[in-house]
GUMAR-893992 format. One record per atom (N, C-alpha, C): y, z, x. Coordinates in steps of 0.1 Angstrom, whole numbers, padded with zeros to 4 digits, always signed. Last residue first. Example, Ala and Ser with C-alpha at 12.3 -4.5 7.8 and 13.67 -1.06 7.14 Angstrom:
<nodes>
-0022+0071+0128-0011+0071+0137+0000+0079+0129-0057+0078+0132-0045+0078+0123-0033+0078+0132
</nodes>
This chain:
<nodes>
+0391+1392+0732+0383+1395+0719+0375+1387+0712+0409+1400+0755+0399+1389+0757+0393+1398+0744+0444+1404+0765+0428+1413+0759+0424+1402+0756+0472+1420+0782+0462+1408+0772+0452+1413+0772+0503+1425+0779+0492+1436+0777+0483+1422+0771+0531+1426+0800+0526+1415+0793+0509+1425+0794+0563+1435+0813+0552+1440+0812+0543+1431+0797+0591+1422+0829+0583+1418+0812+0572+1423+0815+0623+1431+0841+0609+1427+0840+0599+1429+0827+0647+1444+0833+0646+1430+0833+0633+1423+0843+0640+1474+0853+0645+1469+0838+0650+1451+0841+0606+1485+0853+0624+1481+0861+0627+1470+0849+0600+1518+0842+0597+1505+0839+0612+1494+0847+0583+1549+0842+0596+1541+0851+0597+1528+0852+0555+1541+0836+0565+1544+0839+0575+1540+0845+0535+1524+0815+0542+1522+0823+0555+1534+0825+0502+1525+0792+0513+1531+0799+0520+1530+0809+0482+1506+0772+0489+1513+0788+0501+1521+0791+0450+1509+0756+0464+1514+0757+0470+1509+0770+0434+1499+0726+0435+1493+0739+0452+1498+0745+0405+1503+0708+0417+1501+0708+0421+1502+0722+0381+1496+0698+0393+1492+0691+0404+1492+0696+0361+1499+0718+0363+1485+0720+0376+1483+0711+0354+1523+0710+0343+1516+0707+0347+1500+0712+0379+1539+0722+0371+1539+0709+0363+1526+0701+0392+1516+0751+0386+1533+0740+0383+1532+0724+0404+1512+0774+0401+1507+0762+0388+1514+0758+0437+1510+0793+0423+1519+0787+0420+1515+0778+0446+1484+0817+0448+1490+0807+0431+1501+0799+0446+1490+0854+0440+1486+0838+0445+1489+0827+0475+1484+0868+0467+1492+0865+0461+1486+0851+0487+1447+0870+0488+1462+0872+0480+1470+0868+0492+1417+0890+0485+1425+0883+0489+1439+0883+0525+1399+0881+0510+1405+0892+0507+1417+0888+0534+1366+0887+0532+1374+0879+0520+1385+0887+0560+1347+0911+0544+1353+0901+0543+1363+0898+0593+1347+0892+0584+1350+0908+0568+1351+0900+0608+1332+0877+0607+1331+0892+0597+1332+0898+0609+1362+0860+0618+1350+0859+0618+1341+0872+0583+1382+0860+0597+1381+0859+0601+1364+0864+0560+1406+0846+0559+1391+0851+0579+1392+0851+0528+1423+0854+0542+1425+0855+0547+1413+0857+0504+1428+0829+0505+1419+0844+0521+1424+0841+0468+1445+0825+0486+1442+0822+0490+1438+0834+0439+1434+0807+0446+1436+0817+0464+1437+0812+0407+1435+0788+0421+1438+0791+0427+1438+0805+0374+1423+0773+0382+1426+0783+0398+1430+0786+0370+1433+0745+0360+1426+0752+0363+1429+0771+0377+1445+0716+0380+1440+0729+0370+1441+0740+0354+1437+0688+0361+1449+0697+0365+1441+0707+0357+1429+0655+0358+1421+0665+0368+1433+0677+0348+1450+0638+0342+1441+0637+0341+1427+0647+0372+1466+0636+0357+1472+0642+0352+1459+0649+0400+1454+0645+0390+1455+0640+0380+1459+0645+0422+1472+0672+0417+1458+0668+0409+1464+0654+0454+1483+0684+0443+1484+0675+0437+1475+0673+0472+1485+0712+0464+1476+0704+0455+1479+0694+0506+1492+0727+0489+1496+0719+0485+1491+0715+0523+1503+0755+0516+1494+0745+0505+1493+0744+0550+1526+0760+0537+1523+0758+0539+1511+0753+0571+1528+0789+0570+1521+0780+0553+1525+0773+0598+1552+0799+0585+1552+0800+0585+1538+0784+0627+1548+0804+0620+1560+0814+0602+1557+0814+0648+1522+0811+0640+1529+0801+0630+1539+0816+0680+1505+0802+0673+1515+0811+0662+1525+0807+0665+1473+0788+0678+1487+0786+0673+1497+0797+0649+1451+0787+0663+1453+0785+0671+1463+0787+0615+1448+0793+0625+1454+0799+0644+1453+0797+0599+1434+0773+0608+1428+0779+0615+1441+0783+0567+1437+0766+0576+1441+0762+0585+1437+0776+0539+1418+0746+0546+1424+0753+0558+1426+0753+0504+1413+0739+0514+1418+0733+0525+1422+0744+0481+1387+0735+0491+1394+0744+0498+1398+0731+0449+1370+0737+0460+1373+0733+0470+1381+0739+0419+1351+0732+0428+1359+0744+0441+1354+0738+0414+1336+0710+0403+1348+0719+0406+1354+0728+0443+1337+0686+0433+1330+0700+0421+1338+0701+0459+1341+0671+0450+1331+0665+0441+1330+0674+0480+1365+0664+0469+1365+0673+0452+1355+0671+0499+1352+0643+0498+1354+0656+0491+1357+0669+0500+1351+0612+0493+1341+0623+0495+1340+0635+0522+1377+0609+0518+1367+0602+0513+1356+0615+0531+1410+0607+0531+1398+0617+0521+1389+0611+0556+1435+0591+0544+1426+0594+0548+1408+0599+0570+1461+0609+0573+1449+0601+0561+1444+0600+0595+1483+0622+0581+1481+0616+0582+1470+0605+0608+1509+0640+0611+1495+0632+0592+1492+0632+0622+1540+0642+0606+1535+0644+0614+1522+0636+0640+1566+0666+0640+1554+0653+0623+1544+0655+0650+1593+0675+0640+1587+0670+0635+1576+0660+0681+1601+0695+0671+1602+0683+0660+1592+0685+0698+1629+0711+0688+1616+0711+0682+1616+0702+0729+1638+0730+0723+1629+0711+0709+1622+0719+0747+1628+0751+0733+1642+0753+0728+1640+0739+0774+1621+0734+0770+1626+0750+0758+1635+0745+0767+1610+0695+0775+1614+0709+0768+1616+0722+0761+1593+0675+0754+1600+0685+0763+1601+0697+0770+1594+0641+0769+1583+0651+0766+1595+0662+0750+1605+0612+0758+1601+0620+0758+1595+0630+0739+1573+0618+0748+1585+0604+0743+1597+0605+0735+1543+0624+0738+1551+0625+0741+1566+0620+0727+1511+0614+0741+1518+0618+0737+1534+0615+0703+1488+0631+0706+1500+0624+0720+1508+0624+0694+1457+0635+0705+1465+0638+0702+1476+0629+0677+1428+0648+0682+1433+0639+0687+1449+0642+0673+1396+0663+0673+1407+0665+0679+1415+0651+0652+1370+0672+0658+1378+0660+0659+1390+0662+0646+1339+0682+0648+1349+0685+0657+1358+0675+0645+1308+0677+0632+1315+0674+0637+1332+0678+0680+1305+0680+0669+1298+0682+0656+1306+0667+0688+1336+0669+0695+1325+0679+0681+1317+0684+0703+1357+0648+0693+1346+0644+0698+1340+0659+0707+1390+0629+0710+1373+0637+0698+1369+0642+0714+1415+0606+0703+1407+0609+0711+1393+0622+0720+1447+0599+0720+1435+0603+0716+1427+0610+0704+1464+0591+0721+1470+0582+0725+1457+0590+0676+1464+0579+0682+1463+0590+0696+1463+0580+0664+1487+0553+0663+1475+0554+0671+1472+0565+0641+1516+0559+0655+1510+0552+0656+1496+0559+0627+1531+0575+0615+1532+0563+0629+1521+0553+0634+1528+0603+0628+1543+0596+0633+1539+0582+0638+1498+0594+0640+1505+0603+0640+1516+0598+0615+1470+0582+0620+1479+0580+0622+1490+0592+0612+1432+0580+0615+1444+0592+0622+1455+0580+0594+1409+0565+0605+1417+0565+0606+1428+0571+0576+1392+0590+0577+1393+0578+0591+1401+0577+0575+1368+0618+0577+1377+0613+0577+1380+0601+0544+1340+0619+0559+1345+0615+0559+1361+0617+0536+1339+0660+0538+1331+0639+0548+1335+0635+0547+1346+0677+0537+1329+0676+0539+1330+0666+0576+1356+0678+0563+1360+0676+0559+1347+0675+0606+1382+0689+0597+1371+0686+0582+1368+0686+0634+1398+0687+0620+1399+0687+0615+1383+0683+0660+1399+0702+0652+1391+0705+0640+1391+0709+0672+1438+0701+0675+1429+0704+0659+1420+0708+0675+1459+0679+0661+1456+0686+0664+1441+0691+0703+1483+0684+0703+1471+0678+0686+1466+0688+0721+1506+0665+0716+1501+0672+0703+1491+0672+0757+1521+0666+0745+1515+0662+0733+1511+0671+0772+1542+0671+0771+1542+0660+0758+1531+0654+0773+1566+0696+0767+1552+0695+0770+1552+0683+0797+1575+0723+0795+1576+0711+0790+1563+0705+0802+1591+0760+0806+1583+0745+0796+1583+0734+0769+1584+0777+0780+1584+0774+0789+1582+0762+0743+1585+0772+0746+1588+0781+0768+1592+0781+0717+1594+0744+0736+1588+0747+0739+1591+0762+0686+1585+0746+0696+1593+0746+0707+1589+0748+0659+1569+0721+0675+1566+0732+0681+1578+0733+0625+1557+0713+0636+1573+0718+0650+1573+0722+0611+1540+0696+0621+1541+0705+0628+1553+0704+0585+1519+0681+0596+1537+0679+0599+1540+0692+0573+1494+0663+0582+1500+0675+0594+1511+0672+0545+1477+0649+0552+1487+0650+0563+1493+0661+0534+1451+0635+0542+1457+0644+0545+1468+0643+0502+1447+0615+0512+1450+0617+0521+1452+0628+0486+1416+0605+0491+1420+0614+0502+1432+0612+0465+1385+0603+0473+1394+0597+0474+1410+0607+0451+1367+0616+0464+1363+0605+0470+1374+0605+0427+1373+0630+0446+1376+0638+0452+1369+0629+0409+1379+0619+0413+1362+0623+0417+1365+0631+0396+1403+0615+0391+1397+0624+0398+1385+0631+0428+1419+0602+0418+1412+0601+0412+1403+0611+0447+1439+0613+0443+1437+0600+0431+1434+0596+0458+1451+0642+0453+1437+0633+0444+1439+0626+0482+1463+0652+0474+1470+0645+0468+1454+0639+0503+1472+0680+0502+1461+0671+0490+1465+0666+0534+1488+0690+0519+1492+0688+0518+1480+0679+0553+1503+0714+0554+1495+0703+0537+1493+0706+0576+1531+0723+0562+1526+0720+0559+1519+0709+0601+1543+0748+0594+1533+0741+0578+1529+0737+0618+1569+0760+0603+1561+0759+0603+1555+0746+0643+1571+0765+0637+1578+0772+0618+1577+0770+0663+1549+0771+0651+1550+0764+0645+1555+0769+0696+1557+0771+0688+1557+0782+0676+1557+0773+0729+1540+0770+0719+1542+0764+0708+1545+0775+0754+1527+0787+0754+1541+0770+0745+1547+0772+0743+1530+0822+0746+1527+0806+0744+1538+0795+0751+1530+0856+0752+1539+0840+0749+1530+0830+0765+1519+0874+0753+1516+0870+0748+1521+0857+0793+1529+0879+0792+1519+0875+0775+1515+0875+0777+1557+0890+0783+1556+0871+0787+1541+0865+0767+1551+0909+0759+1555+0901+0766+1553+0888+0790+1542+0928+0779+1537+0925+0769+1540+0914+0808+1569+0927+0809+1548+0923+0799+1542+0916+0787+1582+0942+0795+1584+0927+0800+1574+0920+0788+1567+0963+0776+1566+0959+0780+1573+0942+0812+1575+0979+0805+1556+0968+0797+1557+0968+0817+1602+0977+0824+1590+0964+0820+1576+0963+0795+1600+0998+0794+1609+0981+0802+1606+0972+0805+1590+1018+0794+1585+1014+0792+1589+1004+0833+1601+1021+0833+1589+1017+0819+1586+1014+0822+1625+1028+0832+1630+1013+0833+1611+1009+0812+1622+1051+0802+1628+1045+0811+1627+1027+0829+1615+1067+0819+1603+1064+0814+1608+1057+0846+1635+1067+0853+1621+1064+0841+1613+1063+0829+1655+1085+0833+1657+1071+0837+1645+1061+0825+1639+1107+0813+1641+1102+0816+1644+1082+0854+1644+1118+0851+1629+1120+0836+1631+1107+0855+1668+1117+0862+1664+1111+0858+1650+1108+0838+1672+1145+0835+1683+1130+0845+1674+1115+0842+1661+1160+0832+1658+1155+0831+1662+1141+0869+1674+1166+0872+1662+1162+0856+1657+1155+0856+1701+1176+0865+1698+1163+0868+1684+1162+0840+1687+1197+0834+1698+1186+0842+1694+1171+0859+1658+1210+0856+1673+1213+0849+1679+1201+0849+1632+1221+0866+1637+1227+0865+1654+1227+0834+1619+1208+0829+1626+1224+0838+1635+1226+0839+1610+1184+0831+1624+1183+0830+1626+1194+0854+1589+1188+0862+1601+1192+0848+1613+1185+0838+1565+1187+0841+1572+1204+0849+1584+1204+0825+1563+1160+0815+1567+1169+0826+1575+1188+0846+1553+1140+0849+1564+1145+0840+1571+1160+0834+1524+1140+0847+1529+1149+0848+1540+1152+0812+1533+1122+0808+1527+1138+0823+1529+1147+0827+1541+1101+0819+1548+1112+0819+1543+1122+0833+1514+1094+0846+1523+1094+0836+1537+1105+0814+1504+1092+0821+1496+1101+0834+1510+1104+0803+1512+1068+0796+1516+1078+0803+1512+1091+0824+1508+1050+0825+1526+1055+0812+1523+1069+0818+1478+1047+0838+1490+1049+0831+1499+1062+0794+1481+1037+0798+1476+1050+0810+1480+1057+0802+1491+1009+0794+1498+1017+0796+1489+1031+0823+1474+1002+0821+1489+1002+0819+1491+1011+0803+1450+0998+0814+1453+1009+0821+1465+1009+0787+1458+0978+0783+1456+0991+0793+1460+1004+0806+1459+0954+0796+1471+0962+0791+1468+0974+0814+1430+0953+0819+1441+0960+0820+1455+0965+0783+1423+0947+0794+1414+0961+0805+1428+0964+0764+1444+0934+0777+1433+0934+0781+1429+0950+0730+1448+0934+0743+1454+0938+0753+1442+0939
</nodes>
């Protein structure tokens, strides 16, 4: 909450506490004094919610890593994202600062080439425009997909996802090789500062290949982190 959402809210609770000596005086002055805190708590909280709003709401995210081969050379990504419009009109949209121990290969967005690409350090995001563009209550279905090159070199590895946008539910999946099954998994909730900490098991199913979790209600600008011992 802002510095000046705060003091908002301190205003009106100071502005009550004053009013507290004329609810004695009589019925109808209570009655009136009760209405004025009730019409001021519902416009800053209407405040409140729309300056929290964004465009965009992910109503679920699921990015899924598929490895190829025993090494961890080889690799695909996969990420299909839901967004509804909350507001106004989207014409693009953008997988903001993918990154990877090895390399990325060439990203395709539902099945076409990014309509734009940047570059900041080791971080790369790329862009889809839209067609049409997505108005109030619009939700579509975009999947990006690329191959991953020498990234799961270890015996304990990770796949994770950064909390950016207002999202309702996250998956992440793991396919392995027959040949090399997951051994052990966990997912940790990790943020900028503070230690990282444990969260529900992850499920690991079909013989040791593959390895899910699921997060709801995910808080946004925390990093859900999916490891596995193989």
């Amino acid at each position: 909450m802002s510095t000046d959402r705060k003091l908002a809210w301190a205003a009106l609770i100071l502005g009550v506490a004053g009013l507290i000596p004329l609810i004695h005086e009589s019925a109808r002055t209570a009655t009136a004094v009760a209405l004025v805190i009730l019409i001021a708590v519902i416009a800053l909280g209407f405040i409140e919610w729309k300056m929290n709003r964004t465009v965009l709401t992910t109503t679920c995210l699921a990015k899924k890593v598929i490895l190829k081969d025993s090494s961890g050379r080889a690799a695909v990504l996969r990420r299909t994202q839901t967004v509804r419009v909350n507001f106004g009109s989207v014409d693009q949209l953008w997988f903001r600062n993918m990154v990877a121990d090895g390399q990325l290969g060439p990203v395709r967005i539902d099945g076409c080439a990014p309509s734009q690409i940047t570059s900041m350090g080791c971080l790369q995001s790329y862009a889809i425009h839209l067609k049409p563009a997505l108005n109030r209550g619009d939700e579509r279905t975009i999947t990006l997909e690329c191959e991953v090159y020498d990234s799961f070199l270890d015996d304990h590895e990770g796949l994770l996802h950064e909390v950016a946008l207002d999202t309702r539910k996250v998956e992440l999946e793991v396919e392995l090789p027959e040949n090399r099954p997951c051994r052990n998994a966990s997912l940790m909730l990790e943020a900028g500062g503070e230690p990282a900490r444990t969260l529900e098991k992850p499920l690991i199913y079909n013989g040791g290949r593959c390895i899910r979790s699921v997060i709801k209600n995910p808080k946004t600008g925390f990093t859900y982190h999916l490891h596995w011992d193989w």
